[in-house]
LOTOR-842765 format. One record per residue (C-alpha): x, y, z; residue number from 1. Coordinates in steps of 0.02 Angstrom, whole numbers, plus 32768, in hexadecimal, padded with zeros to 4 digits. Example, Ala and Ser with C-alpha at 12.3 -4.5 7.8 and 13.67 -1.06 7.14 Angstrom:
BEGIN
@x = 8267, y = 7F1F, z = 8186, num = 1
@x = 82AC, y = 7FCB, z = 8165, num = 2
END
This chain:
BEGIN
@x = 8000, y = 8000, z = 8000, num = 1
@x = 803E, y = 80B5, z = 7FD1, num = 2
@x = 803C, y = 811A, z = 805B, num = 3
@x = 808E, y = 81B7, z = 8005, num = 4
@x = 8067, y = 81FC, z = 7F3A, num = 5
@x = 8106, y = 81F5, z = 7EED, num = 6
@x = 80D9, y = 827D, z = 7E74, num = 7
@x = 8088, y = 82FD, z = 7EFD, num = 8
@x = 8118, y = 82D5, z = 7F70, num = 9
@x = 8195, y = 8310, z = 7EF8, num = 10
@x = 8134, y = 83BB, z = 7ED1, num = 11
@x = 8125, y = 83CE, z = 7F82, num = 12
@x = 81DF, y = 83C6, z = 7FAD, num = 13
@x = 8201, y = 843B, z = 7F17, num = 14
@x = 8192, y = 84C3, z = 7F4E, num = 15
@x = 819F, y = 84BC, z = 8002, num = 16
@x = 826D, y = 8498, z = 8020, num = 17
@x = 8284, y = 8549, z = 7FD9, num = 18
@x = 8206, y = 8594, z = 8046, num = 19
@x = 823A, y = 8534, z = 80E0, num = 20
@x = 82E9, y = 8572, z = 80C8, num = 21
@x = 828B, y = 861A, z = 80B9, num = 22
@x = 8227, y = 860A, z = 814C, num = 23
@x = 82CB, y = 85D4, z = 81BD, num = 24
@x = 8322, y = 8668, z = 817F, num = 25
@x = 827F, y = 86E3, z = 81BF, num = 26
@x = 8279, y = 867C, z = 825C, num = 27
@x = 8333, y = 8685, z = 826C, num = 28
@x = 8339, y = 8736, z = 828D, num = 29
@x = 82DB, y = 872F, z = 8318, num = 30
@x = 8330, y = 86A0, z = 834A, num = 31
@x = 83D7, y = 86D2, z = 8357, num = 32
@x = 8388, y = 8786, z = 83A3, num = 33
@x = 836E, y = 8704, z = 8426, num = 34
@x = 83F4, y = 86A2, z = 8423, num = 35
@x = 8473, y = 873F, z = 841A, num = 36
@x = 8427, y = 879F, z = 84A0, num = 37
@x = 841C, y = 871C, z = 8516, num = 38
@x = 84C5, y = 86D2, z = 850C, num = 39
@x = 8518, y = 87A8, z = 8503, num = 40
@x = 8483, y = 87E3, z = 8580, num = 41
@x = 8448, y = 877D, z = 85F6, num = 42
@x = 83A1, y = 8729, z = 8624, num = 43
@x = 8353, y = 87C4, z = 8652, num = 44
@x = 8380, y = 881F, z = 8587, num = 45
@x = 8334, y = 877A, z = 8540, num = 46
@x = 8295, y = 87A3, z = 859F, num = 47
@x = 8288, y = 883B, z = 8562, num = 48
@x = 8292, y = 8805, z = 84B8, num = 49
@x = 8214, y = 8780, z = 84E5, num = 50
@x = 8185, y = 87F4, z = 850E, num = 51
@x = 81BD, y = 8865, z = 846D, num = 52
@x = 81B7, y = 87D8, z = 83F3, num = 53
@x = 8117, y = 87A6, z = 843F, num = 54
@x = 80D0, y = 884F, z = 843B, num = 55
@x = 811E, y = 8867, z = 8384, num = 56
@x = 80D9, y = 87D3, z = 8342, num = 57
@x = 803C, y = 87C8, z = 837C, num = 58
@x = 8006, y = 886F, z = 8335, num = 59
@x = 8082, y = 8842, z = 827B, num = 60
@x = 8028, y = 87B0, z = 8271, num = 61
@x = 7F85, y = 880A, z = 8241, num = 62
@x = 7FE6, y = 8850, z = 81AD, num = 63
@x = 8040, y = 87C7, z = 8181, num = 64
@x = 7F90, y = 876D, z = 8181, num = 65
@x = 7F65, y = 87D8, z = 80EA, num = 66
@x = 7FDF, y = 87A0, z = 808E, num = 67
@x = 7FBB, y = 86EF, z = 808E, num = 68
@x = 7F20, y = 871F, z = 8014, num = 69
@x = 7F8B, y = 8748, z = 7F8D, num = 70
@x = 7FD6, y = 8686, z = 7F6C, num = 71
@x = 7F33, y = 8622, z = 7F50, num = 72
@x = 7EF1, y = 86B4, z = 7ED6, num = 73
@x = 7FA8, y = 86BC, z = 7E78, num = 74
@x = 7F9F, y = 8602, z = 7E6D, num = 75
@x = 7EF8, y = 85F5, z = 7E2C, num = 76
@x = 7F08, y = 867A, z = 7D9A, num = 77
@x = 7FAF, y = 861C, z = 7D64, num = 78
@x = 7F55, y = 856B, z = 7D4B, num = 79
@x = 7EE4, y = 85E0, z = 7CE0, num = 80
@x = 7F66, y = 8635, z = 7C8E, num = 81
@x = 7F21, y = 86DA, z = 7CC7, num = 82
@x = 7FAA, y = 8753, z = 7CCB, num = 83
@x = 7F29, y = 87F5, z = 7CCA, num = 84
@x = 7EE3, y = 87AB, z = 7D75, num = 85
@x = 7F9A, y = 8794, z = 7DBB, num = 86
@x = 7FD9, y = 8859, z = 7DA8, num = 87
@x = 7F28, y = 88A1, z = 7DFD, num = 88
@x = 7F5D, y = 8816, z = 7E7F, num = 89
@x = 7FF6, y = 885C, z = 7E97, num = 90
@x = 7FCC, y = 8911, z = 7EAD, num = 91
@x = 7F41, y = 88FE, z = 7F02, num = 92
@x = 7F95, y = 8890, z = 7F87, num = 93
@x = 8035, y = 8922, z = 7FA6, num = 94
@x = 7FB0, y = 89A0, z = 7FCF, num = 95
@x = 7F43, y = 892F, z = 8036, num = 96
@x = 7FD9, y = 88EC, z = 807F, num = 97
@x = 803C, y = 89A2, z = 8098, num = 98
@x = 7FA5, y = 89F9, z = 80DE, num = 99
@x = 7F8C, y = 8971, z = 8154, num = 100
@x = 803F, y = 8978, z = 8195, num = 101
@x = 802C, y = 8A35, z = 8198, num = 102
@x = 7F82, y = 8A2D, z = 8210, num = 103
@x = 7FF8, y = 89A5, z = 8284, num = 104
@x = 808A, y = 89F8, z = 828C, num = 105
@x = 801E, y = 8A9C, z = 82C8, num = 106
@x = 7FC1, y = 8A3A, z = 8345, num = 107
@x = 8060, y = 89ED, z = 839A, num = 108
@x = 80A1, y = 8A8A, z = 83AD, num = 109
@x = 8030, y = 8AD2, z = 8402, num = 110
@x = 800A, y = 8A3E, z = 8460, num = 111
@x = 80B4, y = 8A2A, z = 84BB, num = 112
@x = 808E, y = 8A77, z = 855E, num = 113
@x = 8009, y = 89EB, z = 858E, num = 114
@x = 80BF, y = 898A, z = 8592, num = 115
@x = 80C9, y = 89CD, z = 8654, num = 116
@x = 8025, y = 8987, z = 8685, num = 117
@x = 8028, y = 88C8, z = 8660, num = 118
@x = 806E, y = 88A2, z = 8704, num = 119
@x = 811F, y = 8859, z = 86B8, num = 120
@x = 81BC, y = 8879, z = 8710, num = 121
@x = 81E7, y = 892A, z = 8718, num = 122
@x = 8284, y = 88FD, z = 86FB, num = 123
@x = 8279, y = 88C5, z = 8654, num = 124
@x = 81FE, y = 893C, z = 8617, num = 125
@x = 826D, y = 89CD, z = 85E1, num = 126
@x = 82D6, y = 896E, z = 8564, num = 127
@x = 823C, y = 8927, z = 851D, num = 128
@x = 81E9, y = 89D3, z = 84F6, num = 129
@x = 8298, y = 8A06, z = 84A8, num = 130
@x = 82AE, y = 8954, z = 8442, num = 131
@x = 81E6, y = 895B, z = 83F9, num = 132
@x = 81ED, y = 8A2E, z = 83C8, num = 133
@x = 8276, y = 89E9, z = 8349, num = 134
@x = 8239, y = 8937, z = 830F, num = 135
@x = 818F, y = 8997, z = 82EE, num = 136
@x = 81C4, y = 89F2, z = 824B, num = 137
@x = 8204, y = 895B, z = 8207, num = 138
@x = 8158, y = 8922, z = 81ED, num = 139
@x = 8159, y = 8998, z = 8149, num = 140
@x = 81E8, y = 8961, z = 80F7, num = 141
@x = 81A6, y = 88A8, z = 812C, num = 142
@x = 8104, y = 88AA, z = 80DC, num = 143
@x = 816F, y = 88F9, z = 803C, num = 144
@x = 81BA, y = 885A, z = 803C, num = 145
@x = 8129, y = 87E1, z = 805B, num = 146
@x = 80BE, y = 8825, z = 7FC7, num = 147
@x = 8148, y = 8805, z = 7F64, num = 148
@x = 8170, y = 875B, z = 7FA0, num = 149
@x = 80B1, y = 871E, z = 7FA0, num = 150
@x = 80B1, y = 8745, z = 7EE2, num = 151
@x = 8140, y = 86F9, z = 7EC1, num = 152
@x = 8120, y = 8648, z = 7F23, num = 153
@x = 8066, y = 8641, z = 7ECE, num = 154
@x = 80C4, y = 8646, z = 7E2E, num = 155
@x = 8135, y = 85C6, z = 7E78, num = 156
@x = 81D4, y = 8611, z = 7E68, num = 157
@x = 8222, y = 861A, z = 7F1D, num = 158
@x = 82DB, y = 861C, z = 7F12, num = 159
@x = 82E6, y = 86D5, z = 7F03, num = 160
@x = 8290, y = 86EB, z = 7FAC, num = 161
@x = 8300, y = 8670, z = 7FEA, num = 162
@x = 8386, y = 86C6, z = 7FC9, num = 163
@x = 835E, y = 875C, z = 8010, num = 164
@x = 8332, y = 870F, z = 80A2, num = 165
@x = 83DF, y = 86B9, z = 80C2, num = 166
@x = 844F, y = 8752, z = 808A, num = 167
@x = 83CF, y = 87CA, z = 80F5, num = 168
@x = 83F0, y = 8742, z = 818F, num = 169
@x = 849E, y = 8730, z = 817E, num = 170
@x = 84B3, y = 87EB, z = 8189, num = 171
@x = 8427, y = 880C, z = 822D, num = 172
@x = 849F, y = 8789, z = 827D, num = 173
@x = 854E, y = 87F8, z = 825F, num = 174
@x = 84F7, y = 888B, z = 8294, num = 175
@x = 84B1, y = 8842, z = 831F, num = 176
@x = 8540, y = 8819, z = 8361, num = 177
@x = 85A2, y = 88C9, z = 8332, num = 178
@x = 8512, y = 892F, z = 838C, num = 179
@x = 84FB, y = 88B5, z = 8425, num = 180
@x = 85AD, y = 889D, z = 8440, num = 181
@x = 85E8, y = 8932, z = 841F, num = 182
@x = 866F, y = 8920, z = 8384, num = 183
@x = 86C3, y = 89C7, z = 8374, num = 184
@x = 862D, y = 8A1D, z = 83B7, num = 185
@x = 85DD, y = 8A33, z = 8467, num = 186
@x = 855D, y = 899E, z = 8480, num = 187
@x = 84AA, y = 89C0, z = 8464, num = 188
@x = 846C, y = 8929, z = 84AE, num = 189
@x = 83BE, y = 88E9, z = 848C, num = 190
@x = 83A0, y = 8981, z = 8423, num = 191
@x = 8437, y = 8940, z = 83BC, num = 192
@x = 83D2, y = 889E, z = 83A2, num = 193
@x = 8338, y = 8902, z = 834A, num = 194
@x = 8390, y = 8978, z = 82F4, num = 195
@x = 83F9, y = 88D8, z = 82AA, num = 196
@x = 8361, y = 8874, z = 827D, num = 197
@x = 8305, y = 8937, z = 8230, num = 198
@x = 83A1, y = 8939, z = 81B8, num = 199
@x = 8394, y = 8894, z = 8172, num = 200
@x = 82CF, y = 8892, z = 814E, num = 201
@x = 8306, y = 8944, z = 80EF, num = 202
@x = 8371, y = 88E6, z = 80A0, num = 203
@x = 82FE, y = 884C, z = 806F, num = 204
@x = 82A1, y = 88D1, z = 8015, num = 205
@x = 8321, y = 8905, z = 7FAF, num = 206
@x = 8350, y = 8865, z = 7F71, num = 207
@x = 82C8, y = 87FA, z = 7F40, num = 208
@x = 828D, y = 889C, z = 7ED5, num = 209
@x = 8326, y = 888E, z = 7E73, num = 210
@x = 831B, y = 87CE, z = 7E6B, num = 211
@x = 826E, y = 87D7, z = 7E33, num = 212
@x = 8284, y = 8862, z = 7DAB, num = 213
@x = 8307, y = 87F5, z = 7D63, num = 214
@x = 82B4, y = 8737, z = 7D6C, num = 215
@x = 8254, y = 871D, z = 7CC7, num = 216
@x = 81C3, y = 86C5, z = 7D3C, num = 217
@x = 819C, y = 876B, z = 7DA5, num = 218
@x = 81F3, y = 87F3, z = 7D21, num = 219
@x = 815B, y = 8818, z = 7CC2, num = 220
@x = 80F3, y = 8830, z = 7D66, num = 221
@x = 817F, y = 88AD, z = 7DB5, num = 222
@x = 816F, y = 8919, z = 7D01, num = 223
@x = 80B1, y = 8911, z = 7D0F, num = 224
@x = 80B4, y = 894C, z = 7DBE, num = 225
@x = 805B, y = 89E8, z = 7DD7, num = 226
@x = 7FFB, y = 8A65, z = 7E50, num = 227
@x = 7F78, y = 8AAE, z = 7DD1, num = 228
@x = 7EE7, y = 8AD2, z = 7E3A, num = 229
@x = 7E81, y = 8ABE, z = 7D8F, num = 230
@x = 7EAD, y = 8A01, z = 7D91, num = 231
@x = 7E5C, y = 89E3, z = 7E39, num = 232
@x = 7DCF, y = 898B, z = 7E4E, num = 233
@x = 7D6B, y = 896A, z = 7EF3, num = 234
@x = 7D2A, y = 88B6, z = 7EB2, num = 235
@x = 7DEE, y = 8887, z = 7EDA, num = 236
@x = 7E0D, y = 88DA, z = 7F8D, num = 237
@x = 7D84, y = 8889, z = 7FD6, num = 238
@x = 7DBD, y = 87ED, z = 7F7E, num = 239
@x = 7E60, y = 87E5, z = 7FDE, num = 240
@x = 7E0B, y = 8837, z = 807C, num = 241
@x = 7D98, y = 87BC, z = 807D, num = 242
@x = 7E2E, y = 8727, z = 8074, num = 243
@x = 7EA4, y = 8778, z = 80DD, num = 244
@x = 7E39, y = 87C5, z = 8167, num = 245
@x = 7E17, y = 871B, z = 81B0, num = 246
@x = 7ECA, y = 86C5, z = 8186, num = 247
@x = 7F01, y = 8753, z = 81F6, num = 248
@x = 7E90, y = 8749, z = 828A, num = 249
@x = 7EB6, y = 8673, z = 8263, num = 250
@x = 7F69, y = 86BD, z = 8280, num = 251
@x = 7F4F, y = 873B, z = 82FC, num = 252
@x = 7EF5, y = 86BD, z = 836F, num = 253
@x = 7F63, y = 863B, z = 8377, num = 254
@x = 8008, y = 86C3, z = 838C, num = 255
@x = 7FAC, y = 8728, z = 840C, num = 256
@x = 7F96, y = 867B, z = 8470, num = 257
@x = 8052, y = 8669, z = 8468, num = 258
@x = 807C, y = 8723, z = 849C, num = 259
@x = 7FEE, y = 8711, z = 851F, num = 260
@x = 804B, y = 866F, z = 855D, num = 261
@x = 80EB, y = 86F7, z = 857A, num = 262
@x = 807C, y = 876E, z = 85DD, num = 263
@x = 8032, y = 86CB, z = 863E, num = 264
@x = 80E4, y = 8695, z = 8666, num = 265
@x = 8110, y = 875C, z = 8694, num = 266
@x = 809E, y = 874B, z = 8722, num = 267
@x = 8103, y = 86C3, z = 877C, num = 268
@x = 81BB, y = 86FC, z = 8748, num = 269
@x = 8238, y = 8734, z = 86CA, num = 270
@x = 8287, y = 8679, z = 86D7, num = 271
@x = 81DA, y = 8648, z = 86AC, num = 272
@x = 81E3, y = 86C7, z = 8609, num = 273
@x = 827D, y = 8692, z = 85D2, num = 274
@x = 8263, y = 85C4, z = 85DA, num = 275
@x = 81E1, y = 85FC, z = 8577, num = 276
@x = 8234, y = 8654, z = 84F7, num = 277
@x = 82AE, y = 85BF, z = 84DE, num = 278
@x = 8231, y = 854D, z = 84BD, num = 279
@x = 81CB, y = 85B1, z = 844C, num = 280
@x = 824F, y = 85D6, z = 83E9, num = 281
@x = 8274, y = 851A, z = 83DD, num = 282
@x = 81D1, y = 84EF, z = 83A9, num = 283
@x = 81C1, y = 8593, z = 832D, num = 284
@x = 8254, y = 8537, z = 82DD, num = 285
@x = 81F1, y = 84B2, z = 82AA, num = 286
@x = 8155, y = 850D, z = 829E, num = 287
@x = 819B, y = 857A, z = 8220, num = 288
@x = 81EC, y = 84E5, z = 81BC, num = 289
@x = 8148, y = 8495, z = 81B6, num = 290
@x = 80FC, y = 8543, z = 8168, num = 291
@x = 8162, y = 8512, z = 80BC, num = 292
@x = 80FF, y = 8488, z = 80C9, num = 293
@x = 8067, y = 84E8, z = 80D6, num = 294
@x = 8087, y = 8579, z = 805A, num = 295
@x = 80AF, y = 84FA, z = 7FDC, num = 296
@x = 8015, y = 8493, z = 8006, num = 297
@x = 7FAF, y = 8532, z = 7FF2, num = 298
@x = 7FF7, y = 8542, z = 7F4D, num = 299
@x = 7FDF, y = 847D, z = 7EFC, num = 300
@x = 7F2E, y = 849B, z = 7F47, num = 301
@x = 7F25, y = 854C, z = 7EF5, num = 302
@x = 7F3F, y = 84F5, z = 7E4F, num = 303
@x = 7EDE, y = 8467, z = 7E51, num = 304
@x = 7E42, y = 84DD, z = 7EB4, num = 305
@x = 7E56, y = 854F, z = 7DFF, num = 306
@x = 7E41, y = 84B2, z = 7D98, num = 307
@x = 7DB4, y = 846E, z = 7DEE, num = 308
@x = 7E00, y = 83C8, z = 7E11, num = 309
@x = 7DCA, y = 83B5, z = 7EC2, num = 310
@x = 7DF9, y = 82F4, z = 7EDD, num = 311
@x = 7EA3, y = 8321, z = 7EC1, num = 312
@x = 7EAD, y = 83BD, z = 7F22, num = 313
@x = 7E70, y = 833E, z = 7FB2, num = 314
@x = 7F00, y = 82C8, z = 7F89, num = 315
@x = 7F6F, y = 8346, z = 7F90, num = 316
@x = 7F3D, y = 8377, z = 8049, num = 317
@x = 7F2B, y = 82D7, z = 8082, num = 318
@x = 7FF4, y = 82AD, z = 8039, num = 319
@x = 8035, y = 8336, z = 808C, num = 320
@x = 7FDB, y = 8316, z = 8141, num = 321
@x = 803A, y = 8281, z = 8137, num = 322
@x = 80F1, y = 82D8, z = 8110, num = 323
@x = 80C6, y = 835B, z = 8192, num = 324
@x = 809D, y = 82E2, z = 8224, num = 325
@x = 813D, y = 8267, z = 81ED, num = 326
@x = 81AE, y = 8304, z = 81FF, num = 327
@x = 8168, y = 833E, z = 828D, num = 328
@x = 8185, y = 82A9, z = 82E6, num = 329
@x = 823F, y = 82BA, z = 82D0, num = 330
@x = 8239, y = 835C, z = 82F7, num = 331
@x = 81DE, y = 8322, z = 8396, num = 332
@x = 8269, y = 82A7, z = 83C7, num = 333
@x = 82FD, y = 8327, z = 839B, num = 334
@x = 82AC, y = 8397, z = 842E, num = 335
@x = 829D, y = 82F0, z = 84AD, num = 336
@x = 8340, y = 82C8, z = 848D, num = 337
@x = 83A9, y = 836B, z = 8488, num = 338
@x = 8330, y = 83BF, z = 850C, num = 339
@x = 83B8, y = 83DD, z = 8598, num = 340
@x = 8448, y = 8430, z = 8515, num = 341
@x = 83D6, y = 848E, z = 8499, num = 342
@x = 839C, y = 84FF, z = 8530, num = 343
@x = 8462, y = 852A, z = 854F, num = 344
@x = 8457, y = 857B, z = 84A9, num = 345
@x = 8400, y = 8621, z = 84EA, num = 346
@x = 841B, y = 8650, z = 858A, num = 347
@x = 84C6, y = 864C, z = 85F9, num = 348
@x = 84FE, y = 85B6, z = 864F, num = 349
@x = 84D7, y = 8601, z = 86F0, num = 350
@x = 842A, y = 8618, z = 86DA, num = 351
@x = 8413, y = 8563, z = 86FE, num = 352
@x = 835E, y = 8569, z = 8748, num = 353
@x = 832C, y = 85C1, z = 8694, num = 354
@x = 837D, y = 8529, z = 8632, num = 355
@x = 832D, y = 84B3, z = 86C0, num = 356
@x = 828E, y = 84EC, z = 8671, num = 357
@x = 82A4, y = 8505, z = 85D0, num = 358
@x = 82DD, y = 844B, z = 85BC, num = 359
@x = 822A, y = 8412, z = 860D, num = 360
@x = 81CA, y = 8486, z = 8597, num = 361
@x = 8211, y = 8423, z = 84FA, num = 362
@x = 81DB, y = 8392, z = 852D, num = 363
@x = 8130, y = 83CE, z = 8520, num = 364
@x = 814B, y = 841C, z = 847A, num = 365
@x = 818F, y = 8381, z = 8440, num = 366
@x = 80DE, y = 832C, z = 8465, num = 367
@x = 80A0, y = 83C4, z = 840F, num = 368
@x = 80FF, y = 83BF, z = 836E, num = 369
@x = 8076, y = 8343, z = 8306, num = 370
@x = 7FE7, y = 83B0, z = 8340, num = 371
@x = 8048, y = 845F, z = 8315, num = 372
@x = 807D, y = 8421, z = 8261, num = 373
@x = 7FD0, y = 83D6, z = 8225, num = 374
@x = 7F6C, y = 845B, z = 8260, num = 375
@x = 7FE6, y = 84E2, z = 81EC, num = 376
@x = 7FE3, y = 845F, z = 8166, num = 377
@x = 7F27, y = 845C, z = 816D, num = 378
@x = 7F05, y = 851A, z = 8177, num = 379
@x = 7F86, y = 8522, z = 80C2, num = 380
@x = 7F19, y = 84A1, z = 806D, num = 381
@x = 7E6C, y = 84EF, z = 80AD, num = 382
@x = 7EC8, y = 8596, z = 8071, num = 383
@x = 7EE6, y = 8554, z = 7FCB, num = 384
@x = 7E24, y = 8534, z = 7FC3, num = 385
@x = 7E19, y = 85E9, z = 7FE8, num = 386
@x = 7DAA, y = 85A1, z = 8080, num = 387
@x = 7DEF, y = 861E, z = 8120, num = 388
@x = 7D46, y = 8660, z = 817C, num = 389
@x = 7D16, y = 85A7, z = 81D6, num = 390
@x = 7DD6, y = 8593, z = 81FC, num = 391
@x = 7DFE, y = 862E, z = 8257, num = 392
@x = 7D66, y = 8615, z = 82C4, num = 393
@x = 7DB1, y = 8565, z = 82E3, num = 394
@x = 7E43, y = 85A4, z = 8320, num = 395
@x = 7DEE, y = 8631, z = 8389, num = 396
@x = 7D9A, y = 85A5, z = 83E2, num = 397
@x = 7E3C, y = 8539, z = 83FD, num = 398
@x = 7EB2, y = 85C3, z = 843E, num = 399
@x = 7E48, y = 8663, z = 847B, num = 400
@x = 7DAB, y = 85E2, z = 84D9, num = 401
@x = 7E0F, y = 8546, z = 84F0, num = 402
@x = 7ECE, y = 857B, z = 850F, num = 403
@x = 7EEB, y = 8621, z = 8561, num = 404
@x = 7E85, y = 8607, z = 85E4, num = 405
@x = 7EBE, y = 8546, z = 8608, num = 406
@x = 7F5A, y = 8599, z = 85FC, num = 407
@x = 7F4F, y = 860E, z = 8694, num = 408
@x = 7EEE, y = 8599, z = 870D, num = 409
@x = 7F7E, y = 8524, z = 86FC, num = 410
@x = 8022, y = 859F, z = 86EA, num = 411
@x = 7FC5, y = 8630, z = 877C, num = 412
@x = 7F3A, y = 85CB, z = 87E7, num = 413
@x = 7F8C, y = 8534, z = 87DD, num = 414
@x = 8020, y = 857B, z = 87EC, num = 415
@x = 807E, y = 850C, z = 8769, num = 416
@x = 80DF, y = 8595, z = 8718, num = 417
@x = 811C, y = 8584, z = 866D, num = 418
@x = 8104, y = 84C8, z = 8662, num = 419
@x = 804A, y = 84F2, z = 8688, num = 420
@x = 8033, y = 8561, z = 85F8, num = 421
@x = 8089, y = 84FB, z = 8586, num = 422
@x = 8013, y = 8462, z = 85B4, num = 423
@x = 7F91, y = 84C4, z = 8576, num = 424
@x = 7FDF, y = 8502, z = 84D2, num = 425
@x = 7FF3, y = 844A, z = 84AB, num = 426
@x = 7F2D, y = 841F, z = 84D3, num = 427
@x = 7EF3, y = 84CC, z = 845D, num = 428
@x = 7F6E, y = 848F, z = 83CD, num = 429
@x = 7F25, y = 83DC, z = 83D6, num = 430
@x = 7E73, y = 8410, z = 83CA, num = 431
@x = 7EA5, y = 849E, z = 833D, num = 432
@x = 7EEC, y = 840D, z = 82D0, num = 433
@x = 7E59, y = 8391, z = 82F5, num = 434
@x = 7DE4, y = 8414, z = 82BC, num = 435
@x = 7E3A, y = 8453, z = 8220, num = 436
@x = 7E63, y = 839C, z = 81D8, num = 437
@x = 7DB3, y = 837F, z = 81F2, num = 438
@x = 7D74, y = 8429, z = 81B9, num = 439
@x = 7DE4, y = 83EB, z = 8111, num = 440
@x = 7DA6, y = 8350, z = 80FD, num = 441
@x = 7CF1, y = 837F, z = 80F4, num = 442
@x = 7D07, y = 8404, z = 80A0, num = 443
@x = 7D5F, y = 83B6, z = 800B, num = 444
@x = 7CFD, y = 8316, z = 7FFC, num = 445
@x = 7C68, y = 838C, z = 7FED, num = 446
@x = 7CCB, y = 83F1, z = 7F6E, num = 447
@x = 7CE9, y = 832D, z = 7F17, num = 448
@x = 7C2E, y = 8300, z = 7F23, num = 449
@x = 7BE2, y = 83AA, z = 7ED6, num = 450
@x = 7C52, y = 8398, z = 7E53, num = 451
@x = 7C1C, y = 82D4, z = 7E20, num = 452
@x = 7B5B, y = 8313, z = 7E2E, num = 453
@x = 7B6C, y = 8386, z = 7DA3, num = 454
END
């Protein structure tokens, strides 16, 4: 008995290793902010980026959530060889995109004050205010960036991105270390961190538009590319508004549950905050690895949803649930295994009771690895069917009902701490995935059946 398609397998793998590279190298930065600031700072600087990352990320997300229309829509006007439909994708996606970025990037600034009343330690606080005022204007060179790359991986080209992903990461780590450190300059500590990481995404920019004007896959689109307010219609802003609004609350919920889960853990200790923070980037690792997965899913479904052929659309999904839950397990028994050295990788030796912690909080995001991966994998293939209202209220349920508030009965009034939280981040991301692999299921076998009645 088969138990993978050879021939979907393959077109997986060819789409998604370039966009997994590409999603390591975006993860990375954050990453090694972590990573860098810990080992140069101390346990108390990697807090501080904690909160800021979590703060940053769950307000980005919205934006980034818009984005995410623009691949199932680029993918079904290429199986129809409809190049028109592509351009007024593209142009109407930078100004939904930019203006959204715009409206954040005003809000956050305005909203940094209500930093001081969260009941975090004071302590940490002031560098966090400093590290978000900088990583906030990077949103609009960011969502530069993403409208660019969306086009270009619905077309299927995603090398370029790639690339500018890799050169952009290579050169936030060199400055990261200049700025924190100090090379021939007066250390600017976690401020040196955000500025490094607001210089590469600049330079992301930069590069992929030069990449793109030169491929002959995306050249013609980057020549088309145009601001005419006469070639605007409204027809196409409500089409993406009405496919990214709920992929970015779908996003939105599931981050916010995560940055929540920081706050949660504030409210016992900044040990708490950092264990945290170690594991989350461990498992964002692999989270993000198994978004390739899902942006290339989105993008086999995007074609075969534009040519109508709904059994293998379902084929497809059903292939790549079982590639996603394989890899995850090894992902799974990579954190069991290495779950007392990995934690040594961000923080000082001396903060032993942080590592302590840290290493116990893998072990439940080993257990949560399947869960996390099929429930991304399922919200690409659903996204591919353009299908994004019924999924974001899934997820609503699963991390705003179910999780956050598991979450602080067992970290606060049970006192568990961290370990509490992250018990319930592993029971939200199990029911998320059980109800979006079902959600898929039915939804495409109906897709199958109305198509045999006519």
């Amino acid at each position: 008995m088969q138990i993978l398609n050879p021939v979907h397998t393959k077109r997986l793998f060819q789409l998604a290793l370039p966009v997994m590279i590409t999603q390591v190298g975006q993860v990375s930065v954050q990453l090694f902010d972590n990573i860098m600031v810990g080992k140069l700072l101390g346990a108390d600087a990697l807090a501080s980026v904690s909160l800021a990352n979590g703060v940053f990320f769950s307000v980005f997300v919205l934006a980034l959530g818009f984005s995410l229309a623009i691949p199932p829509l680029v993918a079904e006007a290429q199986s129809q060889n409809n190049h028109h439909m592509i351009n007024r994708i593209f142009r109407h996606g930078f100004v939904v995109n930019m203006f959204i970025g715009l409206v954040l990037v005003i809000l956050m600034l305005f909203a940094l004050p209500l930093l001081y009343h969260l009941d975090q330690p004071a302590n940490i606080i002031p560098d966090t205010e400093s590290y978000l005022r900088i990583t906030i204007i990077s949103i609009l060179p960011f969502m530069a960036f993403q409208t660019m790359r969306e086009v270009s991986e619905g077309l299927s080209f995603t090398i370029g991105v790639t690339k500018a992903t890799i050169i952009a990461n290579v050169i936030n780590i060199v400055l990261n270390y200049i700025f924190i450190k100090g090379v021939g300059m007066d250390s600017l500590g976690v401020d040196g961190s955000a500025y490094a990481s607001f210089i590469a995404r600049v330079f992301m920019v930069v590069f992929l538009f030069f990449v793109m004007k030169k491929n002959p896959m995306t050249k013609r689109y980057m020549e088309d590319f145009t601001l005419k307010t006469k070639l605007f219609q409204k027809k196409m802003f409500r089409k993406l508004v009405k496919l990214g609004l709920p992929t970015a609350l779908q996003m939105f919920f599931e981050v916010t549950a995560f940055a929540a889960a920081a706050f949660i853990c504030g409210l016992i200790s900044a040990k708490d905050i950092a264990a945290h923070q170690i594991a989350l980037s461990m498992a964002s690792f692999t989270f993000n690895l198994c978004i390739g997965f899902s942006i290339a899913t989105t993008i086999m479904a995007g074609n075969r949803f534009g040519e109508r052929n709904y059994k293998e659309l379902r084929n497809v999904g059903i292939n790549n649930l079982k590639i996603v839950f394989i890899f995850m397990v090894l992902c799974g028994i990579i954190f069991i295994a290495g779950r007392n050295i990995l934690p040594t990788f961000f923080t000082k030796k001396e903060d032993v009771d942080v590592i302590v912690l840290a290493s116990k909080l893998l072990i439940i995001a080993a257990l949560f690895q399947l869960s996390d991966g099929l429930q991304i994998l399922s919200l690409g293939v659903l996204r591919g069917m353009q299908d994004v209202k019924i999924p974001s209220i899934l997820t609503f349920v699963a991390y705003w009902i179910i999780t956050l508030p598991l979450g602080y009965y067992l970290c606060v009034t049970r006192e568990m701490g961290a370990y509490g939280m992250w018990v319930a981040l592993g029971v939200g991301l199990t029911i998320s995935a059980f109800l979006l692999i079902r959600r898929f299921l039915t939804l495409s076998q109906r897709k199958i059946d109305a198509a045999a009645a006519q």
